[in-house]
N, C-alpha and C positions, 0 to 999 in steps of 0.2 A: 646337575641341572636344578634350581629352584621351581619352583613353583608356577612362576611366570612363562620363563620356559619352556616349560611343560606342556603349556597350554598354547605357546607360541608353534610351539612344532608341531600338538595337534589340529592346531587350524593349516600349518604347512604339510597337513595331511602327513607326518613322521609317525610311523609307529612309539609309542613311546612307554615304559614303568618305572611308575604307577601314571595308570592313567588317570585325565585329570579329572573331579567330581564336585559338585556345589551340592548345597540344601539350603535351599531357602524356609522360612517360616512366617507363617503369618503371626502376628501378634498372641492369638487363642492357642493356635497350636506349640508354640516357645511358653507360654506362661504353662500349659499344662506338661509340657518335657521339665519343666525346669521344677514342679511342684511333685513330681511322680520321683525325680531324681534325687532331689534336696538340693541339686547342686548348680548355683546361677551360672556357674561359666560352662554351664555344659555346651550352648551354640560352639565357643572358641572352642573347647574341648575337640569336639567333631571336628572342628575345621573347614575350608576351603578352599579353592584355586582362585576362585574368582570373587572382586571387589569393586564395588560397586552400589551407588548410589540414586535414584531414579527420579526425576521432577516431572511433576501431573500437572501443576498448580496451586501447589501449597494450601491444600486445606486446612482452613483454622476453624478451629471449633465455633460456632454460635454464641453469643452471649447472649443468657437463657434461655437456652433450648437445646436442653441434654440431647445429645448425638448426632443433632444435625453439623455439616459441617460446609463451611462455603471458600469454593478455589478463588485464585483471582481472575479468573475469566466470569463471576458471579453466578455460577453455578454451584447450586445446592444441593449435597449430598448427605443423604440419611442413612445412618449407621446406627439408628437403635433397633436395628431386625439382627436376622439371624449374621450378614456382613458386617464386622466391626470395621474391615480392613479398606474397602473402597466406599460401599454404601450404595444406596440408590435416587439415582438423578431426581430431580421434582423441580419444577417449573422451570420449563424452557427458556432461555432467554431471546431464541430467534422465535418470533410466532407466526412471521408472514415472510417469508425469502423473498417475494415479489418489491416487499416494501419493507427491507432491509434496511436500519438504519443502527444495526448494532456495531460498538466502538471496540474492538480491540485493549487490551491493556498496555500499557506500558509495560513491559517486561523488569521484573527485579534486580537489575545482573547484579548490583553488587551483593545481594543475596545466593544468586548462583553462583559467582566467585567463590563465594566464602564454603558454600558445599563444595563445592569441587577441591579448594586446596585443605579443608578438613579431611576428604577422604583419599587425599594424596600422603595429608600426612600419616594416614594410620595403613597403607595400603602394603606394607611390609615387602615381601616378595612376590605377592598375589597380580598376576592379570587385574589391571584395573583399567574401568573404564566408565564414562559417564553414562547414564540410562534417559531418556526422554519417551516418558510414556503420554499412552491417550492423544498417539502422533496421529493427524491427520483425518481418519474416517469415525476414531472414537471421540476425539475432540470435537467433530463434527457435529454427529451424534448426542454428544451431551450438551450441545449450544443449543441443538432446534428438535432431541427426539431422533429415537430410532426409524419409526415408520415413516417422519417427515421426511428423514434422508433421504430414503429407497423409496419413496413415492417422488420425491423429486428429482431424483435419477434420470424418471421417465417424463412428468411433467413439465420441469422447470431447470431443465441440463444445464445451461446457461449462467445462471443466476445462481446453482450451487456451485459451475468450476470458478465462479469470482470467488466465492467462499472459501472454497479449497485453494486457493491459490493465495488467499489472503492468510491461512494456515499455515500453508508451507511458509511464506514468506516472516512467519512469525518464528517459526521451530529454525528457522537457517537462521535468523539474529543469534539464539542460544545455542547453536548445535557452533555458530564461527568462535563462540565466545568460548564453550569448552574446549576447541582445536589449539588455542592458545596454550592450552597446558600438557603439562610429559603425562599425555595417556595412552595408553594401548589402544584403544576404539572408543565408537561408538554403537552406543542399544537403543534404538527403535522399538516401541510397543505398540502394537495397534492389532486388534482381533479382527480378521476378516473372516476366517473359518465358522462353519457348523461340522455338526459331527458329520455328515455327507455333503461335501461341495462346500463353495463359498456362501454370504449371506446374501450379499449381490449379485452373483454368480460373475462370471469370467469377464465378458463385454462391458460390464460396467466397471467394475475393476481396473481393468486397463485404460478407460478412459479419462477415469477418477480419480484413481489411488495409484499407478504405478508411475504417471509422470512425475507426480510429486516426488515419491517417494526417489525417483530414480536422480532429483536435484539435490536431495539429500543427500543421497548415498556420495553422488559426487563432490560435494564436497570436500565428502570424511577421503574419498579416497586419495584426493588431491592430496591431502596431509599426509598420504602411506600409515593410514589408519584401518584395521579391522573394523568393518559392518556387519553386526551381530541386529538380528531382527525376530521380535518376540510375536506370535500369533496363534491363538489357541485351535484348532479345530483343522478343519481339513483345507488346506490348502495346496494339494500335489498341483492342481491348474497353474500355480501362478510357480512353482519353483525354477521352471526353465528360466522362466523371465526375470526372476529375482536373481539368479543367477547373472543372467545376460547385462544387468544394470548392477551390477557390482558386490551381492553378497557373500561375504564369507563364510556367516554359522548361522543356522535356523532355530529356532527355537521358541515355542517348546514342539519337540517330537511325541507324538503320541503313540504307543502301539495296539492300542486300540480301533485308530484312526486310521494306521499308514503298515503295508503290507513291509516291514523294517529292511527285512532281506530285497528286496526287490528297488525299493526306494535309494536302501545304497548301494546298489551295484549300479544302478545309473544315475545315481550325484554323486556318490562317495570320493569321486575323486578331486569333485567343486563345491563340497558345501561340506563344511562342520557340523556334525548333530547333533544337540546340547538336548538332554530329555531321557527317555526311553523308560524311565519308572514309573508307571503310568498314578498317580492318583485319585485316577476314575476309578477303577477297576480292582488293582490290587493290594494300596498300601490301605487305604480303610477297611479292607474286607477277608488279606490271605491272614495265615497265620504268619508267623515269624520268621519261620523255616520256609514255610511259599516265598515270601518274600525274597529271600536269599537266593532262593532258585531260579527265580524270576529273574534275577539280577544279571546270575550267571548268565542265563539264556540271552537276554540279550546284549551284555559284551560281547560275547561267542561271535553273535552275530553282526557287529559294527566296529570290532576292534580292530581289523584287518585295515594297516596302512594308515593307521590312526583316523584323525579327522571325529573322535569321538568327544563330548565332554559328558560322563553318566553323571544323572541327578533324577529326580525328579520332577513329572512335566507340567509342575506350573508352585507355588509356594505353597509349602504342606498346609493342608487343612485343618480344621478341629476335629475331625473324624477319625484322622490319623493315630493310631495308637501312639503312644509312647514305646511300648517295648516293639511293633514295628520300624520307629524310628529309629531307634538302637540297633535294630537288626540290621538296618539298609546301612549304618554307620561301619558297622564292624563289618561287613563286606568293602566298604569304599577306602579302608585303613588296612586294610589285611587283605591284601591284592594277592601277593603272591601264594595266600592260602586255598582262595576262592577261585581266580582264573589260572588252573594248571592246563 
């Protein structure tokens, strides 16, 4: 079995060895692995199952004004703080939902073509699939403001589901346009989660975010495409229902967040769990050997009947040591040492 494989059977919930594992990095934490190392190809080094590339809006840098960065939806993101990797939003461009007269963009496609069949070409035997982040209630969020949102939730329901539905109808143009080409799935990214509960909690979620999201999913599924959905924080309310509208693998899994043992014995046999090394908690903070341990413990605990992908649950941080990350590496490459 290659690689793809691998990863194919553990979303068909197949027991499988080696099971499958990603790391991602963010830009600070890759420059400082690679600067402790000497050695640039250490990302490829490590390796991965999975491939994959992710469209927000194509931020381009400012011209004059070091770090700020603007998507094509005109939205300004600041990455001269401590985030180099996303930034933080600044001037809304919705300022009145009542008296909404903001324009949509035209979409890039032959810009998205062109990622998609660059990362076809380089996709080797790896599970690839295309990624479409800041779907729906982030992209929201960063047109008019978080608190606008969720105050308009309650104020102004109406006038934000025209929004939301103007969203969705924008993410189906690109999500049809990637279905054209030989991929494995699609990635959905949208944060709904806090560390306790959702941000909107449950009722407005369902009203806001899961029809959309469930027009999507169908789609992907129409094409006999895996739907893979990225959300950081607590999300156990909506898993039935993500479930019930067509997902395959959740991600990221926290075990900080999510009681592991208990959460898959009643999905495990409907939902893929891509995560489980938590980044909050123990790769910034165990030692080397914790780390290893930590690892074990929880394959122990999610391997059964496969449906696992281990990695880390969300793109390593700066925090992250280097000989941590080496640590988690040599466990994810030496399987049959680690999980006897």
């Amino acid at each position: 079995m290659n690689r793809r494989d691998i990863v194919s059977a553990a979303l068909s919930h197949k027991a499988t060895n080696p099971i499958p594992y990603h790391i991602e990095f963010t830009g600070q934490s890759l420059s400082r692995l690679i600067e402790a190392t000497g050695d640039p190809d250490i990302e490829k080094k490590i390796g991965t199952y999975l491939h994959y590339t992710q469209y927000w809006g194509w931020p381009t840098e400012m011209e004059g004004k070091s770090g700020y960065f603007k998507d094509e939806f005109g939205v300004v993101w600041n990455r001269s703080g401590a985030d180099k990797d996303i930034g933080v939003m600044e001037d809304p461009q919705i300022k009145d939902l009542e008296h909404c007269d903001y324009r949509f963009p035209e979409p890039d496609i032959p810009r998205l073509r062109s990622d998609i069949e660059k990362l076809i070409a380089t996709k080797e035997d790896r599970f690839t699939f295309m990624g479409f982040g800041f779907c729906m209630y982030e992209r929201c969020w960063s047109l008019m403001g978080m608190e606008n949102v969720l105050v308009s939730m309650i104020a102004l329901p109406e006038e934000l589901e025209e929004l939301f539905d103007r969203i969705c109808e924008y993410f189906l143009r690109l999500v049809d346009v990637a279905l054209e080409y030989d991929l494995d799935g699609i990635y959905f990214g949208d944060d709904w989660g806090q560390q306790h509960g959702l941000i909107m909690g449950i009722k407005h979620w369902r009203r806001f975010i899961k029809p959309r999201m469930a027009r999507l999913y169908d789609r992907v599924k129409a094409k006999g495409k895996y739907v893979i959905q990225h959300s950081c924080g607590d999300n156990n309310e909506t898993l039935p229902e993500l479930i019930e509208i067509g997902l395959d693998c959740y991600q990221t899994f926290q075990p900080e967040i999510y009681n592991i043992t208990e959460i898959k014995k009643k999905y495990g046999d409907k939902l893929t769990f891509w995560g489980g090394v938590s980044t909050q908690k123990v790769l910034p903070y165990k030692k080397p050997k914790e780390v290893q341990e930590e690892i074990v413990r929880v394959v122990k605990a999610l391997r059964q009947d496969g449906g696992l992908i281990i990695a880390p649950t969300h793109a390593l941080p700066y925090d992250v040591s280097p000989e941590n990350i080496l640590a988690m590496a040599e466990v994810f490459q030496n399987q049959d040492r680690f999980f006897v």
